[in-house]
Backbone as CSV, one residue per row, in Angstrom:
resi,resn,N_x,N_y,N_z,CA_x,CA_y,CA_z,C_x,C_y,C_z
1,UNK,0.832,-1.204,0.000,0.000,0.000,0.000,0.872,1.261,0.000
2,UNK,2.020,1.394,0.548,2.664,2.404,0.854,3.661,2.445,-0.564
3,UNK,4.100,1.675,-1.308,4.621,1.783,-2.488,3.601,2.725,-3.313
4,UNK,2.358,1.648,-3.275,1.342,2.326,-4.272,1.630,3.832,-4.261
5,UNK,1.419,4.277,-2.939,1.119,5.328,-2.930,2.303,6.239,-3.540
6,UNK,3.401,6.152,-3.189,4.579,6.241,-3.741,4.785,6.512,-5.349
7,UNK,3.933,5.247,-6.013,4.088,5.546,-7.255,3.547,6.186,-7.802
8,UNK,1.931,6.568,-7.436,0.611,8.079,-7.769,1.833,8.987,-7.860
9,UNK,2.561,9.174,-6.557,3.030,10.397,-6.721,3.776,10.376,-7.876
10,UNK,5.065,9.681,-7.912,5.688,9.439,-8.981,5.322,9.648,-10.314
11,UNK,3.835,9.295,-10.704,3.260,8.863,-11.735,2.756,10.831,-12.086
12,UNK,1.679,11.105,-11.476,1.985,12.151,-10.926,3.059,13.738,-11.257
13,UNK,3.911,13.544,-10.961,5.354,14.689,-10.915,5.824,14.205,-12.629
14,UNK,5.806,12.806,-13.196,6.332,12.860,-14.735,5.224,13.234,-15.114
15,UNK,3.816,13.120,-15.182,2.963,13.710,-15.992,2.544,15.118,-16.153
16,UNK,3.128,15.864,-15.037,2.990,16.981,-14.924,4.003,17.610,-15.660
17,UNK,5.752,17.251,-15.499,6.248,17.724,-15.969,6.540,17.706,-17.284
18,UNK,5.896,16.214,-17.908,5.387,15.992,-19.090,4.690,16.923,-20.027
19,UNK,3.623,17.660,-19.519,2.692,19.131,-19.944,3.801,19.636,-19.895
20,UNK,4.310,20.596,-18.747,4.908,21.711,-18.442,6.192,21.750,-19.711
21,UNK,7.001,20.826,-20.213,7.985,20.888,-20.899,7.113,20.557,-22.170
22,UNK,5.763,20.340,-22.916,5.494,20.606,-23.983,4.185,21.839,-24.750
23,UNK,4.381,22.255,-23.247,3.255,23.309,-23.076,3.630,24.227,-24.451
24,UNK,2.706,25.140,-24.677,3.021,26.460,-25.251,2.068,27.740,-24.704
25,UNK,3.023,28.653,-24.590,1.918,29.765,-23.861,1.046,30.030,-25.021
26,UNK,-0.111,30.349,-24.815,-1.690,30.676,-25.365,-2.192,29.636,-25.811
27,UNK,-1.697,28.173,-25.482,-2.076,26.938,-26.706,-3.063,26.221,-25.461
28,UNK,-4.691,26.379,-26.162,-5.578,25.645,-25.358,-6.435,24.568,-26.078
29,UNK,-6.763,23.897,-25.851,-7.524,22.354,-26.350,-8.817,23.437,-26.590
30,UNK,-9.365,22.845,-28.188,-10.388,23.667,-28.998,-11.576,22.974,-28.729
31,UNK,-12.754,23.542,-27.596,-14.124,22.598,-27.623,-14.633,22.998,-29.070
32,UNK,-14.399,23.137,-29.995,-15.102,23.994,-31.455,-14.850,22.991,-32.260
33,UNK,-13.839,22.348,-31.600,-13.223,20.558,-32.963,-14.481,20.126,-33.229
34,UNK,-14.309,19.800,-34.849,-15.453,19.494,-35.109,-16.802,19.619,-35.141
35,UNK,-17.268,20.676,-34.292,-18.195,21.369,-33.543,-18.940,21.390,-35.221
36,UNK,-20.290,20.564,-35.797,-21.101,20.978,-37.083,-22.193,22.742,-37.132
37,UNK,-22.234,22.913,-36.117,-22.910,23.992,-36.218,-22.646,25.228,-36.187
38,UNK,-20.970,25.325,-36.185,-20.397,26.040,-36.686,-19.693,26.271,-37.699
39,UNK,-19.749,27.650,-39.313,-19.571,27.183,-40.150,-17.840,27.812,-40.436
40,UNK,-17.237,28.222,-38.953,-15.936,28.940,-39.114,-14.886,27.996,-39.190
41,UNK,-14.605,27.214,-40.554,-13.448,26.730,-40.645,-12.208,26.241,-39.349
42,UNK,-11.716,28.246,-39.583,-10.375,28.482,-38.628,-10.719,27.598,-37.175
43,UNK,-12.098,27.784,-36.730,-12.003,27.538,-35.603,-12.586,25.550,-35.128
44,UNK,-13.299,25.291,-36.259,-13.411,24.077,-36.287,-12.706,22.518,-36.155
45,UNK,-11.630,23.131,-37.344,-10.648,22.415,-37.962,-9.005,22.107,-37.060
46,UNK,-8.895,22.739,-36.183,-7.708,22.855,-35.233,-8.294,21.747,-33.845
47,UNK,-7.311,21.209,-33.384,-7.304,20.121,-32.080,-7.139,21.298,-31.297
48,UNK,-6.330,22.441,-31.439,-5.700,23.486,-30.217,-6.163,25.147,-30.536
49,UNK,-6.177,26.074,-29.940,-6.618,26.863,-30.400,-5.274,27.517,-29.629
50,UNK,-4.411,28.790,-30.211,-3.132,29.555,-30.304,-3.984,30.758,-29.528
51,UNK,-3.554,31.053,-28.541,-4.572,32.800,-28.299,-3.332,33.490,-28.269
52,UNK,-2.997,34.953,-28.000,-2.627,35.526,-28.023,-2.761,37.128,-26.659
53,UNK,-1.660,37.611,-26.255,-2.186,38.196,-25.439,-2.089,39.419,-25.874
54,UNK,-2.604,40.583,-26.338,-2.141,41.460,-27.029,-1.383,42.927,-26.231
55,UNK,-1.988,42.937,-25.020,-0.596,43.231,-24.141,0.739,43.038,-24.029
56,UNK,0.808,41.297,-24.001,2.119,41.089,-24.102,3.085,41.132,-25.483
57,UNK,2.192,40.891,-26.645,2.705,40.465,-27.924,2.830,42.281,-28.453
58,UNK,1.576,42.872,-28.272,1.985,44.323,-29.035,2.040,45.199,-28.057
59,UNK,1.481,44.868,-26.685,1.081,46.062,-25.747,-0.407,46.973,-26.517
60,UNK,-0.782,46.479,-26.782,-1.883,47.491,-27.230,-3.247,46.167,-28.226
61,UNK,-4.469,46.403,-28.245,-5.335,45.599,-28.918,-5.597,45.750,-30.276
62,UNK,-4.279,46.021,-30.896,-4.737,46.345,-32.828,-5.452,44.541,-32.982
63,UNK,-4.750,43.699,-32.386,-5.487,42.315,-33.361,-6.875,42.740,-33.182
64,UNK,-7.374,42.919,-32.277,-9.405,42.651,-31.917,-9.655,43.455,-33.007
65,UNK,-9.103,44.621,-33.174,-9.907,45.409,-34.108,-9.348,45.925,-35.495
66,UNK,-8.804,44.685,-35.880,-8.435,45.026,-37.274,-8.578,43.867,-38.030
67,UNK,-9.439,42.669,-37.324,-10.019,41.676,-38.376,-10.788,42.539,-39.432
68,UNK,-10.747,41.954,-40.629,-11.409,42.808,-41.504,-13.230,42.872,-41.477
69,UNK,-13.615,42.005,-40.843,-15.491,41.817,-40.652,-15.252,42.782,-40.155
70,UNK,-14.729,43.606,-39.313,-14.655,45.338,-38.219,-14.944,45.988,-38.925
71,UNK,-14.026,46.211,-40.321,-14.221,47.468,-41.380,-14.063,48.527,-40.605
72,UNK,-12.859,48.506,-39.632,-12.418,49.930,-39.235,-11.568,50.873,-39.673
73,UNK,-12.604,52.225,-40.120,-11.497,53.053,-40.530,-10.880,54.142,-39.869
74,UNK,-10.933,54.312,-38.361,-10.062,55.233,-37.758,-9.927,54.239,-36.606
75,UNK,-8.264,54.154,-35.752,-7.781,53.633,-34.910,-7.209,55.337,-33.854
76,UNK,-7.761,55.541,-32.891,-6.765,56.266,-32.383,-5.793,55.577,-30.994
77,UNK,-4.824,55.393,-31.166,-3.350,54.652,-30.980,-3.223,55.710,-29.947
78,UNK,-3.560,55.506,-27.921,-2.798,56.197,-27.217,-1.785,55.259,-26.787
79,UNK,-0.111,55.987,-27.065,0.945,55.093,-26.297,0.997,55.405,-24.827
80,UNK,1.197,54.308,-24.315,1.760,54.642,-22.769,2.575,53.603,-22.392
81,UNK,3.670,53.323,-23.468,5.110,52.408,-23.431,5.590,52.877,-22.722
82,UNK,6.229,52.514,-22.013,7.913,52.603,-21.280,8.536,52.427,-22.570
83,UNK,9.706,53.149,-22.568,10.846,53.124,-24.034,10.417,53.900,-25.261
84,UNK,10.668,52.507,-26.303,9.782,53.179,-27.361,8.619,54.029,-27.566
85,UNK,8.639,55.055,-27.738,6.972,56.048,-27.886,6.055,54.736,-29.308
86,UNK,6.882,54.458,-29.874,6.383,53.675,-31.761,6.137,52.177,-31.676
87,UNK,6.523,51.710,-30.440,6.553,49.981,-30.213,5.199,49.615,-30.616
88,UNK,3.887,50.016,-29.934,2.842,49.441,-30.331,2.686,49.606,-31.986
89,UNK,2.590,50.470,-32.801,2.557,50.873,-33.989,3.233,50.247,-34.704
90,UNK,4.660,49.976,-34.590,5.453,48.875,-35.272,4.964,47.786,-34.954
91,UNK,5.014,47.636,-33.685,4.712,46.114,-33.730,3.025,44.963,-34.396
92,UNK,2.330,46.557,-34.306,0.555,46.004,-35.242,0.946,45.736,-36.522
93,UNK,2.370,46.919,-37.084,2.861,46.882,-38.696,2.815,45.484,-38.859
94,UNK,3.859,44.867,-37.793,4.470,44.124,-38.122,3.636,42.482,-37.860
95,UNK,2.608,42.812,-36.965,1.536,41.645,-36.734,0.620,41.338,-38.638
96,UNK,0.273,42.843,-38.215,-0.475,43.050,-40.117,0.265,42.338,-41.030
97,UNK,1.556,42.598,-41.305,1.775,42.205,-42.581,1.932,40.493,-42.089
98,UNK,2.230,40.211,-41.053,2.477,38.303,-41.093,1.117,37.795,-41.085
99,UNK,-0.070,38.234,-40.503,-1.331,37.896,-40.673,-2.111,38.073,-42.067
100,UNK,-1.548,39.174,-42.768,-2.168,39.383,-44.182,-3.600,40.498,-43.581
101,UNK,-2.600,41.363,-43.081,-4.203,42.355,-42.733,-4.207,43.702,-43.009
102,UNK,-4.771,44.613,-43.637,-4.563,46.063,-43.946,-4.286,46.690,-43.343
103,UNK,-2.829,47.311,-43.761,-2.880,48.192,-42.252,-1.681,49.593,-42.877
104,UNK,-1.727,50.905,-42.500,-1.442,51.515,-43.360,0.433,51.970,-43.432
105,UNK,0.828,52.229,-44.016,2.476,52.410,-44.536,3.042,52.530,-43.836
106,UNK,3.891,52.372,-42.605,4.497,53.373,-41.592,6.002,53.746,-41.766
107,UNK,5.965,53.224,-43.044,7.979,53.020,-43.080,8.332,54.394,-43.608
108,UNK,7.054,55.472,-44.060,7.596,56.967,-44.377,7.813,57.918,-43.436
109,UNK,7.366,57.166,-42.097,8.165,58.149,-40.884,9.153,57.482,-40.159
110,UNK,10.601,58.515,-40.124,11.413,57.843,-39.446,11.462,57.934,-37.808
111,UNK,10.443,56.446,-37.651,10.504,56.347,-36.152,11.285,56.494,-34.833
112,UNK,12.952,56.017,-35.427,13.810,55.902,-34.740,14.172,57.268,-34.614
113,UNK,14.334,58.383,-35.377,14.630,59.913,-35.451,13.616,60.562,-34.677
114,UNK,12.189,59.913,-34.012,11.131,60.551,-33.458,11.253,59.820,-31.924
115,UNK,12.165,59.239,-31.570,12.394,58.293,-30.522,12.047,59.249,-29.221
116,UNK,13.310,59.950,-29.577,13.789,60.434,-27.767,13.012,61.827,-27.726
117,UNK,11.957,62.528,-29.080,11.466,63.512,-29.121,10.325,63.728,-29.890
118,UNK,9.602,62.643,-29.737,8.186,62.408,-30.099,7.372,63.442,-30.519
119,UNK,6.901,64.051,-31.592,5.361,64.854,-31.648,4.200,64.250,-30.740
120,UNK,3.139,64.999,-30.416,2.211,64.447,-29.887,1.132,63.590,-30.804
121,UNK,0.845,63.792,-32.122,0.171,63.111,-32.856,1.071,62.774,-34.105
122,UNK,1.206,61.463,-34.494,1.159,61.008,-35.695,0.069,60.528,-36.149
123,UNK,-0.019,60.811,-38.131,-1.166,60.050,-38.475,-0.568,59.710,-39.670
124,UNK,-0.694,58.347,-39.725,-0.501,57.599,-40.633,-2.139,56.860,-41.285
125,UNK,-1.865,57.011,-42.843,-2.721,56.217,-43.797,-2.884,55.961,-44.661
126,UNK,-3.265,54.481,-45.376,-3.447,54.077,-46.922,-3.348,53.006,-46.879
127,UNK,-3.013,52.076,-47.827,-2.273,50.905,-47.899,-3.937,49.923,-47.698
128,UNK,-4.636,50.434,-47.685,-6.345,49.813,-47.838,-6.927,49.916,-46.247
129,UNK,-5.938,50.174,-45.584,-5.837,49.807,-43.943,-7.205,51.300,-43.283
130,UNK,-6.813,51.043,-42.250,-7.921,52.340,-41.161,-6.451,53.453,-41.094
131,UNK,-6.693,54.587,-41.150,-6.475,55.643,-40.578,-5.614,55.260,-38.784
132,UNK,-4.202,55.501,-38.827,-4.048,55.438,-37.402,-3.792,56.801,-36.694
133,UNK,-4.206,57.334,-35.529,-3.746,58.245,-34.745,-2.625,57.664,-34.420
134,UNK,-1.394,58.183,-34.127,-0.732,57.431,-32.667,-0.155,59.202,-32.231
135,UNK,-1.073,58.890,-30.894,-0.285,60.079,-29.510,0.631,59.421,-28.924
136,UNK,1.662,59.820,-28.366,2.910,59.207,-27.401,2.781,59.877,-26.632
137,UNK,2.530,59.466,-25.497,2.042,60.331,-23.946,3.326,60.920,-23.759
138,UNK,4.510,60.849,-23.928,5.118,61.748,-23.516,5.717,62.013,-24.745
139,UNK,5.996,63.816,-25.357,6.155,64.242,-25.962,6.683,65.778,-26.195
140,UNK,7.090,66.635,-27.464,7.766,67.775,-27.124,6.709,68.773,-26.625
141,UNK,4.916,68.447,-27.133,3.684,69.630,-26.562,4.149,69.241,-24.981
142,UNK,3.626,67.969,-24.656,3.340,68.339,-22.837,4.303,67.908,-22.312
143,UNK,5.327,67.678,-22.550,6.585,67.346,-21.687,7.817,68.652,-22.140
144,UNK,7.750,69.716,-23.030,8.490,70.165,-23.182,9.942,69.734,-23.421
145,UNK,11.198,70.027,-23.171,12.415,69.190,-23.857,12.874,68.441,-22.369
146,UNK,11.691,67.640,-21.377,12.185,66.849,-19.782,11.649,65.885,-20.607
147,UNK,11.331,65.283,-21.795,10.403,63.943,-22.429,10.657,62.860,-21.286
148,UNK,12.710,62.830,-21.199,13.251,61.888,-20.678,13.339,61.512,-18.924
149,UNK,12.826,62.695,-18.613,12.407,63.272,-17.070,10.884,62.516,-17.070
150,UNK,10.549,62.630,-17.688,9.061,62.147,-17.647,9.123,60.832,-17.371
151,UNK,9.708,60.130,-18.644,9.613,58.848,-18.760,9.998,57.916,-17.397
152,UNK,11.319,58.732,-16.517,11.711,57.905,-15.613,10.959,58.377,-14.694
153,UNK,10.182,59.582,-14.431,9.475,59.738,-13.392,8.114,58.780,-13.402
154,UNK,7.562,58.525,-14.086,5.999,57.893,-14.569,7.023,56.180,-15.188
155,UNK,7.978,55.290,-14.529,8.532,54.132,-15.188,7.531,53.686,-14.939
156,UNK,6.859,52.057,-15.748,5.900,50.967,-15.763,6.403,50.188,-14.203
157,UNK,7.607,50.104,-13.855,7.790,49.550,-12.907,7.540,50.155,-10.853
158,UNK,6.890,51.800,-11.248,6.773,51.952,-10.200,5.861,51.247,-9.513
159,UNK,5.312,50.803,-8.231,4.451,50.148,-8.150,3.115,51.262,-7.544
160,UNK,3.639,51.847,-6.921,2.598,53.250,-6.555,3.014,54.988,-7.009
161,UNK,2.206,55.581,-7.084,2.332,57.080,-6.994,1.137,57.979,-6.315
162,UNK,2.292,58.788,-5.995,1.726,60.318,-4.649,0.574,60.978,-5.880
163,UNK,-1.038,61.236,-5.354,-1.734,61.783,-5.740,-0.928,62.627,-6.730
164,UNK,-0.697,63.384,-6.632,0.016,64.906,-7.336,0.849,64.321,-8.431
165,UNK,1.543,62.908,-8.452,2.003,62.290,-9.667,0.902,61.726,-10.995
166,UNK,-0.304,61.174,-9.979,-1.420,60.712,-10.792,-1.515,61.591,-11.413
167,UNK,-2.498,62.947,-10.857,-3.224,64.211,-11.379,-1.806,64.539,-12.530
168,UNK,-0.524,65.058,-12.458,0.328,65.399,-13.724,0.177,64.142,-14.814
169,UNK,0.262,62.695,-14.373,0.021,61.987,-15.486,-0.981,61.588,-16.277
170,UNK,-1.987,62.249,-15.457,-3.363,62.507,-16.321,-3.626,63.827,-17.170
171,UNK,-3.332,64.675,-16.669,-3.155,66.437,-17.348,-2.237,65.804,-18.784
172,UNK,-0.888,65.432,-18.746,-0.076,64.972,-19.744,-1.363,64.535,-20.817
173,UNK,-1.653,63.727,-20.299,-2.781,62.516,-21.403,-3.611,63.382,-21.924
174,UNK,-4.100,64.383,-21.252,-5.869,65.448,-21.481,-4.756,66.455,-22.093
175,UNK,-3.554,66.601,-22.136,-2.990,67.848,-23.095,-3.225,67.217,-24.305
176,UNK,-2.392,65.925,-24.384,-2.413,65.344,-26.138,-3.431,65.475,-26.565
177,UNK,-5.069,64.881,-26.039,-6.221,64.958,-27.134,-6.387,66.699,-26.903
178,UNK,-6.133,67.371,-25.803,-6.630,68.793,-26.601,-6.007,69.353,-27.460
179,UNK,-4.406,69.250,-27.119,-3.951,69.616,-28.876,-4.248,69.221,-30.106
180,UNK,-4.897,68.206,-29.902,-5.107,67.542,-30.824,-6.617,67.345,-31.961
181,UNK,-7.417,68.105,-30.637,-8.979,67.978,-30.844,-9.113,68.175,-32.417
182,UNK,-8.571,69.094,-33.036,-8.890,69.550,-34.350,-9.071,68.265,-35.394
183,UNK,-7.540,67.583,-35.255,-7.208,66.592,-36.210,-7.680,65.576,-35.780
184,UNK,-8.156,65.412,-34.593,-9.394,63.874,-34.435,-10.858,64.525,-34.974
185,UNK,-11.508,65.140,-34.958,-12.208,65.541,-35.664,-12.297,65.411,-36.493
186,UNK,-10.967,65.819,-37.768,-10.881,66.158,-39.120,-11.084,64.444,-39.749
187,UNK,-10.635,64.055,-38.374,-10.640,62.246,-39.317,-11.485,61.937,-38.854
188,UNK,-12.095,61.928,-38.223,-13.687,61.211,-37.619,-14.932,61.798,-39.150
189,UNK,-14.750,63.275,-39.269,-15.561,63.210,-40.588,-15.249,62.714,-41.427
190,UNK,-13.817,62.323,-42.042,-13.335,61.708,-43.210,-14.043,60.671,-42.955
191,UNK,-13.597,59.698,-41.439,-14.014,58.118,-41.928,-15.339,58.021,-41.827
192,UNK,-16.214,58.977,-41.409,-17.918,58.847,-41.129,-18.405,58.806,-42.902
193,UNK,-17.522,59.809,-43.589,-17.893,60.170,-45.008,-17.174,58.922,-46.285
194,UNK,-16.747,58.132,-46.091,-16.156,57.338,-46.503,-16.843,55.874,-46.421
């Protein structure tokens, strides 16, 4: 009896570590296999279903809303990276083109030259894709030439901040769309008229 028990465990600790060393992060067993009353291929036809976290993969949700059934034609893109101000934006580029999804040109602004001194709005568009805003919360309108003062004051890794840090990192955010009010506008009628 006391072997037995011995070997559960045993049996147990390899099967576990069995998963754990063939795991894949986002990879979950598909109840949709085979499923007849559904007529979505993609989701039928797979034993596993791949998810994705779009936090971790882009930091930002371009996948949800740039399947093409959306038919979205304005994205407004607020960054609030640590580092890169352009990471989310490149990195949707770069989701788009491996997925085969419209998404518009970005290689005519030089990102890396806009790094350490961001405008508050870029807008990029064409390429069949939606219209993107991208604001970079910190920038030369509301950060003036401290961009880099900013960034380490407001790091992703603080774990708290003093009221009076919140309230400035919210003012920052409510400067970009008011500078900006004009040209979200100007594209909200384009894509309403389109």
């Amino acid at each position: 009896y006391y072997f037995a028990g011995i070997w559960d465990i045993i049996t147990f600790l390899v099967k576990t570590i069995d998963c754990i060393v063939k795991w894949k992060w986002g990879s979950i067993s598909n109840h949709t296999y085979k499923c007849i009353d559904l007529k979505n291929k993609d989701l039928t036809d797979k034993t596993e279903l791949h998810l994705i976290d779009a936090g971790i993969a882009i930091n930002s949700a371009y996948p949800l809303v740039l399947r093409p059934e959306r038919k979205v034609k304005l994205i407004l893109s607020f960054d609030f990276s640590e580092g890169d101000p352009f990471e989310t934006i490149k990195k949707a580029s770069q989701y788009c083109k491996e997925n085969k999804l419209s998404f518009p040109e970005i290689g005519a602004i030089n990102w890396d030259k806009d790094k350490k001194n961001p405008e508050d709005c870029y807008i990029v568009q064409g390429n069949g894709g939606p219209t993107v805003m991208h604001f970079p919360l910190f920038n030369t309108k509301n950060c003036g030439g401290n961009i880099a003062e900013w960034q380490k004051r407001y790091s992703t890794f603080n774990i708290s901040y003093e009221e009076k840090d919140i309230e400035g990192l919210l003012e920052a955010a409510k400067i970009n769309v008011r500078n900006n009010v004009k040209k979200i506008r100007q594209e909200l009628e384009t894509a309403a008229r389109s």
